[in-house]
C-alpha positions in Angstrom: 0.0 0.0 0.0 1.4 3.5 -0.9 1.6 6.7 2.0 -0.9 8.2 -0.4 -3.2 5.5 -0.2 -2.7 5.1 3.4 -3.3 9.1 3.9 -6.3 8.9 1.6 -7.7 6.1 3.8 -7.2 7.7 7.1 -8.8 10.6 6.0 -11.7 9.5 4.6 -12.4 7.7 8.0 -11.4 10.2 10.5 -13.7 13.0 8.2 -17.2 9.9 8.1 -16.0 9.9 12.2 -15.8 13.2 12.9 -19.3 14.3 10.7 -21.1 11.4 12.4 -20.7 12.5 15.7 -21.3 16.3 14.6 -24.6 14.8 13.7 -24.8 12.8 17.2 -23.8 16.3 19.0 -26.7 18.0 17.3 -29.0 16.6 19.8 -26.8 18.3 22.9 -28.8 20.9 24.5 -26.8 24.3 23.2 -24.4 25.0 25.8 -23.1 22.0 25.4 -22.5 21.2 22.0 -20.4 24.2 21.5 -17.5 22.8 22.3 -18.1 19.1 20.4 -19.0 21.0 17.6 -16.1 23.1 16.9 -13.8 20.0 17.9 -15.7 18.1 15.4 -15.8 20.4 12.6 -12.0 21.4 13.0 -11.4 17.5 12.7 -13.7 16.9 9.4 -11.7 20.0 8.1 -8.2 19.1 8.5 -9.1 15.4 7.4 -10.4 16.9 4.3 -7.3 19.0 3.6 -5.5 15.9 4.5 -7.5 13.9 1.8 -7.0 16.6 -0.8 -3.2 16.9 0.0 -2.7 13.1 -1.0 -3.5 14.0 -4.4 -1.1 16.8 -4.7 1.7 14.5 -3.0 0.7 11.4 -6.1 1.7 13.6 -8.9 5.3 13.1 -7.6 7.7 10.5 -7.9 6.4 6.9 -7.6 6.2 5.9 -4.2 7.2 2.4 -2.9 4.8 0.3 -1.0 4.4 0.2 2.4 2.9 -1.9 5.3 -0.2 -0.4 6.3 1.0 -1.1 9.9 4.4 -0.9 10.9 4.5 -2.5 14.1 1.3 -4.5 14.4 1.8 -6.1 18.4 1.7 -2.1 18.7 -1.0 -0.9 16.9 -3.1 -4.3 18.7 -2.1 -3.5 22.1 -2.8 -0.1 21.8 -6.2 -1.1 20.0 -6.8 -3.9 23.5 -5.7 -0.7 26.3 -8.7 1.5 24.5 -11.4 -1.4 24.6 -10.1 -2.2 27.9 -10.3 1.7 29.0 -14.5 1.7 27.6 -14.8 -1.3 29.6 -13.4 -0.6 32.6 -14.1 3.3 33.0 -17.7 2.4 34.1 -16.7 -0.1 37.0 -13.6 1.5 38.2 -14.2 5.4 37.8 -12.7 7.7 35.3 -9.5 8.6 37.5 -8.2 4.8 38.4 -9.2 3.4 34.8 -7.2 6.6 33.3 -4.5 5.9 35.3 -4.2 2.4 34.5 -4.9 3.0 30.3 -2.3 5.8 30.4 0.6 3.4 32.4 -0.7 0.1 29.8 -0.1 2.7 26.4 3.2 3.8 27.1 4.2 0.2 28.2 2.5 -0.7 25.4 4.2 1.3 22.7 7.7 0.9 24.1 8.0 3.8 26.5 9.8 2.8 30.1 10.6 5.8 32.0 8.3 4.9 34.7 8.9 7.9 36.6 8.1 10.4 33.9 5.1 8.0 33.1 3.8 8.5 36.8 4.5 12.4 37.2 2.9 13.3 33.5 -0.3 10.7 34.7 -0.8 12.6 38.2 0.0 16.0 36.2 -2.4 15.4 33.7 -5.0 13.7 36.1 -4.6 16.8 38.5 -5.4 19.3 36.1 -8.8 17.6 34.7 -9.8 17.2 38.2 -9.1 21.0 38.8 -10.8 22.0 35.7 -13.5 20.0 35.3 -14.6 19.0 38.9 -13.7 22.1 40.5 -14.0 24.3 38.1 -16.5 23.3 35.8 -18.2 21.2 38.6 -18.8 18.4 35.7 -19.8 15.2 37.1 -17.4 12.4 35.8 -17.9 8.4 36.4 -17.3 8.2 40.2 -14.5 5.9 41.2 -15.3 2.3 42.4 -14.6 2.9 45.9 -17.0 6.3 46.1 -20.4 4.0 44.5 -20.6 1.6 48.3 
């Protein structure tokens, strides 16, 4: 498969995603589809521009075919942590099953600097409890050990 192919591809899924759930968010009430909305419509765009790009990039050189994945155990462990994450984020709570996704992806996809793992996880967990349940005062799945 070429990169152009492979661009086109992407594209024209992540532009079907993105309009889909534009069409889901419709049926927010209005002060809180703002937010989806322009998310959503900033993705459609770029993946369009994206799409149209791959056709500017064909009139070049041949290009030699790649693997569609280059590492595959990757790519299907990463694939596993997400399923495992909407599985779990209802039984365990959105802070421990974050937690536990964002330690499995970087194992996952090679990182080991456990450390740096664990201060960038309680960073960026600290900050979307600040905004969001402070702030905000958005309510978020409650943790396993809050629901008894």
């Amino acid at each position: 498969m070429t990169t152009n192919f492979q661009e086109r591809f992407m594209a024209l899924g992540i532009c079907a995603a993105a309009l889909f759930l534009l069409y889901l968010s419709m049926d927010f009430p209005m002060e809180s589809r703002v937010f989806p909305i322009g998310v959503l419509s900033l993705m459609a765009i770029l993946a369009a521009t994206l799409f149209l790009r791959s056709f500017m990039n064909s009139q070049s050189e041949e290009q030699a075919s790649q693997p569609f994945l280059i590492h595959r155990n990757r790519f299907f462990a990463s694939f596993a942590c997400i399923l495992g994450y909407i599985v779990l984020l209802p039984v365990l709570g959105y802070f421990t099953t974050s937690a536990i996704f964002f330690a499995a992806m970087t194992w996952a996809l090679g990182f080991r600097n456990y450390k740096t793992t664990a201060l960038t996880v309680f960073i960026f967990l600290s900050f979307v409890y600040i905004v969001f349940v402070l702030l905000f005062e958005r309510p978020i799945p409650p943790e396993f050990f809050q629901t008894y």
